[in-house]
C-alpha positions as CSV (number, residue, x, y, z in Angstrom):
1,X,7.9,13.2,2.7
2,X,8.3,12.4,-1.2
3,X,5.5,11.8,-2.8
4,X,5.2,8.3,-4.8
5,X,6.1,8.8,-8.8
6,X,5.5,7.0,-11.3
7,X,8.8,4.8,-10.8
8,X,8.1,4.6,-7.6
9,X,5.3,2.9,-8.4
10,X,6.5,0.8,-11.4
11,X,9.3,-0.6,-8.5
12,X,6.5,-2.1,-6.6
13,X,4.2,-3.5,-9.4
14,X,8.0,-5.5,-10.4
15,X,8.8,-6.3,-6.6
16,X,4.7,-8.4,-6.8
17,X,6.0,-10.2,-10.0
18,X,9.5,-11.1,-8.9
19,X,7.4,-14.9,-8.4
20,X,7.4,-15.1,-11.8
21,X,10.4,-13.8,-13.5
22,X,9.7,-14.9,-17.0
23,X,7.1,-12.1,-17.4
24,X,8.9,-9.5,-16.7
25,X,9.4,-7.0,-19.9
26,X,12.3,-5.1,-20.7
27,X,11.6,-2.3,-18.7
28,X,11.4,-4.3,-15.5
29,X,14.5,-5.7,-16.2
30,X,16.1,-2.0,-16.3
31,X,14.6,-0.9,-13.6
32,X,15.8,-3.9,-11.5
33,X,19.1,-3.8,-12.3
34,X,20.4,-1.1,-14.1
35,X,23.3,0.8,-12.2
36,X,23.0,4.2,-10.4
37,X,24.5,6.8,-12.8
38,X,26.3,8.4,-9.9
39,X,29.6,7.4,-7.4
40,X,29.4,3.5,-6.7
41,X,27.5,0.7,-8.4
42,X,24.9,-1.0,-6.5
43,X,24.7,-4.5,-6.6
44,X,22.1,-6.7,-8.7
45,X,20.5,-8.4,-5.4
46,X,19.6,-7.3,-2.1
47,X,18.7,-9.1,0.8
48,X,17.0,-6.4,4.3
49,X,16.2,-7.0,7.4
50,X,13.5,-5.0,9.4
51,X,13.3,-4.5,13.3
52,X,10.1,-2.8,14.1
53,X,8.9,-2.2,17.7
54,X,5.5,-0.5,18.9
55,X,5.6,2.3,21.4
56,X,2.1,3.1,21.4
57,X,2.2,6.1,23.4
58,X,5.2,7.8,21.5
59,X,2.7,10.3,19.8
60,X,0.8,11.0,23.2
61,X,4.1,11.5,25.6
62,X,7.0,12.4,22.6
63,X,5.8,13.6,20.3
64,X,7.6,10.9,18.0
65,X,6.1,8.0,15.9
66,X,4.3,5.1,17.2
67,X,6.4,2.7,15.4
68,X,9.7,3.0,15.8
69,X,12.6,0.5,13.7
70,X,15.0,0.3,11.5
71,X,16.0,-1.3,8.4
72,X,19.3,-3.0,7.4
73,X,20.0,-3.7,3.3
74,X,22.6,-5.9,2.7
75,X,24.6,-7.4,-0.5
76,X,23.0,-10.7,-1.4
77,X,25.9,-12.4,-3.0
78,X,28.5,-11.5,-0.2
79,X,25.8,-10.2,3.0
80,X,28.0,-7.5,3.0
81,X,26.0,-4.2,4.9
82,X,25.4,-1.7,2.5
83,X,22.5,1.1,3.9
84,X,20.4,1.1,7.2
85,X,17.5,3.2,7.1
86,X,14.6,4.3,9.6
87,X,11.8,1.6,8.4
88,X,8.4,3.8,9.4
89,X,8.9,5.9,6.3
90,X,9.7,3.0,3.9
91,X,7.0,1.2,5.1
92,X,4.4,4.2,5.0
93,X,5.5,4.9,1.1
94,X,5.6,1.1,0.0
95,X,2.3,0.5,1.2
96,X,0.8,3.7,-0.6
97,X,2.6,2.2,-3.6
98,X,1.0,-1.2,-3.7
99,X,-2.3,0.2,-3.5
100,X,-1.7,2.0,-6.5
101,X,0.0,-1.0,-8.2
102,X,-3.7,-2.8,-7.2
103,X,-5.8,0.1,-8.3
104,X,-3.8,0.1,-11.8
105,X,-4.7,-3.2,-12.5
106,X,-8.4,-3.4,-10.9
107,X,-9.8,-0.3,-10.4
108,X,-11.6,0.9,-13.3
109,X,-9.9,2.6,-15.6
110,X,-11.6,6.0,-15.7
111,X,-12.4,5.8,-11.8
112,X,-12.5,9.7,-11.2
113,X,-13.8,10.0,-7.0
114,X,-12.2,8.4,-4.4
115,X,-13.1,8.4,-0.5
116,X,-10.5,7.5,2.4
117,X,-11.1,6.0,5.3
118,X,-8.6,7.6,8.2
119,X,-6.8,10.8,8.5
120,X,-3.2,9.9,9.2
121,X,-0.2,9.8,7.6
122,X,-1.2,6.8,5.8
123,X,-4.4,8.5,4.5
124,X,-2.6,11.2,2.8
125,X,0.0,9.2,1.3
126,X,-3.3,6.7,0.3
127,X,-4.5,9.6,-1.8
128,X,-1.3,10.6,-3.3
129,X,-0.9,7.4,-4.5
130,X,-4.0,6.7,-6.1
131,X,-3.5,10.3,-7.9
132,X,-0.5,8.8,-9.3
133,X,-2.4,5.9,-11.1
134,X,-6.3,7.5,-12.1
135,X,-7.6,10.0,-13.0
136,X,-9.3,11.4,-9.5
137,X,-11.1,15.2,-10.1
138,X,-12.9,14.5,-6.3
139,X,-12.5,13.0,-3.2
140,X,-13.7,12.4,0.4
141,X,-12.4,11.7,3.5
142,X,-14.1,10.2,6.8
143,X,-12.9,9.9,9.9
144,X,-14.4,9.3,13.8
145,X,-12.8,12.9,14.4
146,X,-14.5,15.1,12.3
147,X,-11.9,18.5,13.2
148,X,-9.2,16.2,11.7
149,X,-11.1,15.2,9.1
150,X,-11.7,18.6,7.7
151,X,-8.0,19.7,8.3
152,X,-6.8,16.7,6.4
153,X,-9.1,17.9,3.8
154,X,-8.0,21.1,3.6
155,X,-4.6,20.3,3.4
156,X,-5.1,17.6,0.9
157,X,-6.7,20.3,-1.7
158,X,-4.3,22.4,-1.3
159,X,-1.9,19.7,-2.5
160,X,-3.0,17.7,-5.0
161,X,-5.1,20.4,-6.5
162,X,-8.6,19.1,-7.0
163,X,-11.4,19.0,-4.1
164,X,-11.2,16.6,-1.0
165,X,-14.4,16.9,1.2
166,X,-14.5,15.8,4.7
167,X,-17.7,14.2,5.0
168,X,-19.4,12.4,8.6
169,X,-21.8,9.9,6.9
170,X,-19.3,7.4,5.4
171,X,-22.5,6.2,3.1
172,X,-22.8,9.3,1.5
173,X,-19.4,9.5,0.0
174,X,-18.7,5.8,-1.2
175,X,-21.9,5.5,-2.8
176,X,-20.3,8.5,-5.0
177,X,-17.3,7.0,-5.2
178,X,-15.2,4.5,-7.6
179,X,-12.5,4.1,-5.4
180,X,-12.5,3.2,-1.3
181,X,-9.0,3.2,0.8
182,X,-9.5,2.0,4.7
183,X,-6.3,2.9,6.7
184,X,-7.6,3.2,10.1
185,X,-6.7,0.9,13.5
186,X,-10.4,0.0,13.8
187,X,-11.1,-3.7,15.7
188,X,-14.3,-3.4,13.8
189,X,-15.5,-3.4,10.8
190,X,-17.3,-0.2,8.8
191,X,-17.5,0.0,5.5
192,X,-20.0,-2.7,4.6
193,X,-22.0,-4.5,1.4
194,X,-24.4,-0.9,2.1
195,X,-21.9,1.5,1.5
196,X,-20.1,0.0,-1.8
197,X,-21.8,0.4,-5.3
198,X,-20.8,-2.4,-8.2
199,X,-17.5,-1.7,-9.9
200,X,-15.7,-0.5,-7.4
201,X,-11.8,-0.9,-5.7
202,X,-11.5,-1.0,-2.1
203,X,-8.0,-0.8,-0.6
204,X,-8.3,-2.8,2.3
205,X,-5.0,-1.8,4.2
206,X,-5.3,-1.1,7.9
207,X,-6.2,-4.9,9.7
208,X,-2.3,-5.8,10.0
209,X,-3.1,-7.4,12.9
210,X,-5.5,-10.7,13.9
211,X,-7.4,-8.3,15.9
212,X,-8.4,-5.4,13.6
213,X,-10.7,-5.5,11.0
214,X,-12.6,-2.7,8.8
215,X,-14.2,-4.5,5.8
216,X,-17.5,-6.7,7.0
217,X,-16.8,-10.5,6.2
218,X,-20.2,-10.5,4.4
219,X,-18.7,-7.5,1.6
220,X,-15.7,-9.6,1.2
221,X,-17.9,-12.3,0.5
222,X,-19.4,-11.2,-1.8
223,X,-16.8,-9.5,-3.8
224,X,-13.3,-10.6,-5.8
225,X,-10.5,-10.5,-3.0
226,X,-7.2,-9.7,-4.3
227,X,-4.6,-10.5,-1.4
228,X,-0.8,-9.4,-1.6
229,X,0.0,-12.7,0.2
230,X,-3.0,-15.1,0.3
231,X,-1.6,-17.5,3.4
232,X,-0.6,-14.2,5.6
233,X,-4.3,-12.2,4.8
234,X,-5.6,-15.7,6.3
235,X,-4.8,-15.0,9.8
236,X,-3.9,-11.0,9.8
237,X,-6.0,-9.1,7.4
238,X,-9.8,-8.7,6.7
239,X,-9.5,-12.1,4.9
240,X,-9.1,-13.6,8.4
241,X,-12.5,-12.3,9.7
242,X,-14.6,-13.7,6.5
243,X,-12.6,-16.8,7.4
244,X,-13.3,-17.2,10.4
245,X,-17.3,-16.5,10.0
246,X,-17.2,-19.4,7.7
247,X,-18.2,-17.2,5.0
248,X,-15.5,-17.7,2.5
249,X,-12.1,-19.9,2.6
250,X,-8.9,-19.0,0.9
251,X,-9.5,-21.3,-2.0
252,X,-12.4,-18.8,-2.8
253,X,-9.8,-15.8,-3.2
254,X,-9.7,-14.3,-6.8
255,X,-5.8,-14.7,-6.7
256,X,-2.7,-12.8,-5.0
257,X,-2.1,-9.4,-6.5
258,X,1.6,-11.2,-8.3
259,X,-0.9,-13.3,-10.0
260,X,-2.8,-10.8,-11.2
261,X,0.1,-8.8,-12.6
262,X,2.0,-11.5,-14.2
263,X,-1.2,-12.9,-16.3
264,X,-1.7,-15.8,-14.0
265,X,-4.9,-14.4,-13.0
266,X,-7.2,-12.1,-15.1
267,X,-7.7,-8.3,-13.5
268,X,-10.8,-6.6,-14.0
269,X,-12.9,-8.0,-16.5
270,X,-15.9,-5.9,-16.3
271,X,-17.2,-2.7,-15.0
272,X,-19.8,-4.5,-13.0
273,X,-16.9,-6.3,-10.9
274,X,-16.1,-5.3,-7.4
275,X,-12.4,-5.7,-6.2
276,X,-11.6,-5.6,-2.7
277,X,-7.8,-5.9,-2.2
278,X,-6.4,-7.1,1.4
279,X,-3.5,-5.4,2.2
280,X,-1.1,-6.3,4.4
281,X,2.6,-5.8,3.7
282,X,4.8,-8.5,2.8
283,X,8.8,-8.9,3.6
284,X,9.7,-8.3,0.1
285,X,7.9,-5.1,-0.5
286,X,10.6,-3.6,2.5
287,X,13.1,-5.4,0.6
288,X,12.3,-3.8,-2.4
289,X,11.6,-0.7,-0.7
290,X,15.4,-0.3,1.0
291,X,16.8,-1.1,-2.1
292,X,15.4,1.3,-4.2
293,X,16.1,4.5,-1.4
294,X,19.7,2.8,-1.4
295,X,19.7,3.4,-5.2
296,X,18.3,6.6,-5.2
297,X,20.9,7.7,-2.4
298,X,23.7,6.4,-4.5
299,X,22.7,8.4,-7.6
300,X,21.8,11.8,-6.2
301,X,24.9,11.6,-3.4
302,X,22.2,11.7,-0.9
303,X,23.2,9.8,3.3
304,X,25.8,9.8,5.4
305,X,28.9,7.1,4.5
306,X,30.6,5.4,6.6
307,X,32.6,2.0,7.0
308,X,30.8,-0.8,8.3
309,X,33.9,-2.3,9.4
310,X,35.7,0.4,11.0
């Protein structure tokens, strides 16, 4: 699986300020619209569609992911089809990548330890991402299955080339830590105002659904939420639970990650602040995330072709 670069991650920082196109730079703008160098051009504007479904025993009885779909990118000034893609790997990568689009902007700067929450595929690519934007030297990972736990680790170090612990008292490790990611199904919460020192970024980014939830309402609360989209983190992600405990209301939110990116809203303003940022997934980040593996494919010669229309 490739690993999230730099442009990678520059792609999604541009797809959260697409809002508000008047402050984008220079660079956005090339990396937006500049042509492959390779075989066709690609076209200025995209439009995808994404059909997931959720076979929940796939890994049990298959063998095969749990989520199984598929993506269709289209031309946007004609709707002609131009790519379709299996989504689960898109979707795995373009999440990694707004976290570290979030953790650029309000993590603090030197933040040098970072724990994960959950051993999946969405916990490794959690890590490499946020190796991408700080400077990590340590981390820790956690999980309810401690064998995993210590094989992710193990792999992990191997990879990335700096220690990853597997640890069994969650408390232990974030108190160390600068920098928390929660990718787990969990349908309750865990990491908790206890477990989080002042200054630091949690990645909020496995509630997807009205029914899970691993931040406690009273840590959210209390901290700066950063949302990717404010009105859907209102009924799907760990917003929803602080919500619904009458313990905060979306007017109290510190402002949507675009926000944030664009100068609408300040970032970090101190290394006392504690960000929590609710993650979870937006249309336009698959949209942005088809076109730029069309893009790529175009310029390295990379898929299979053939005619739409044939």
């Amino acid at each position: 699986m490739p690993k999230p670069g730099p442009r990678r991650v520059h792609k999604y920082e541009l797809e959260f300020k697409l809002k508000n196109p008047d402050s984008m730079t220079a660079a956005d703008k090339e990396l937006q619209l500049a042509p492959p160098p390779k075989y066709i051009e690609a076209p200025d504007a995209f439009f995808a569609c994404k059909v997931n479904g959720g076979f929940f025993q796939n890994r049990a009885r298959f063998d095969l992911p749990n989520i199984q779909g598929l993506i269709l990118l289209c031309d946007a000034t004609n709707g002609v089809p131009l790519a379709v893609m299996e989504s689960s790997t898109a979707t795995i990568l373009r999440t990694g990548a707004a976290t570290a689009v979030a953790a650029r902007r309000l993590a603090r700067p030197g933040s040098s330890v970072a724990t994960v929450c959950g051993v999946g595929i969405q916990g490794a690519i959690q890590l490499r991402s946020l190796s991408r934007v700080l400077p990590l030297a340590h981390a820790y990972v956690w999980s309810r299955s401690g064998t995993r736990a210590k094989e992710f680790a193990a792999r992990m170090s191997a990879e990335l080339g700096y220690p990853v612990k597997a640890v069994t008292e969650l408390r232990d490790a974030t108190l160390q830590s600068d920098v928390i990611a929660t990718c787990t199904p969990s349908k309750a919460w865990f990491l908790g105002r206890e477990h989080v020192r002042p200054g630091s970024f949690v990645a909020a980014v496995g509630a997807d659904s009205p029914d899970k939830q691993e931040i406690e309402p009273e840590l959210l609360a209390a901290s700066a939420v950063v949302c990717d989209v404010t009105a859907q983190c209102e009924h799907v992600g760990d917003l929803h639970h602080a919500i619904a405990g009458g313990l905060m209301g979306a007017d109290d939110v510190w402002g949507e990650l675009g926000a944030v990116l664009t100068g609408a809203k300040p970032g970090r303003t101190s290394d006392e602040e504690t960000f929590v940022f609710d993650s979870t997934g937006t249309a336009l980040q698959d949209a942005a995330a088809a076109a730029l593996v069309y893009r790529r494919a175009l310029s390295e010669g990379a898929g299979t072709r053939f005619g739409f229309w044939a």
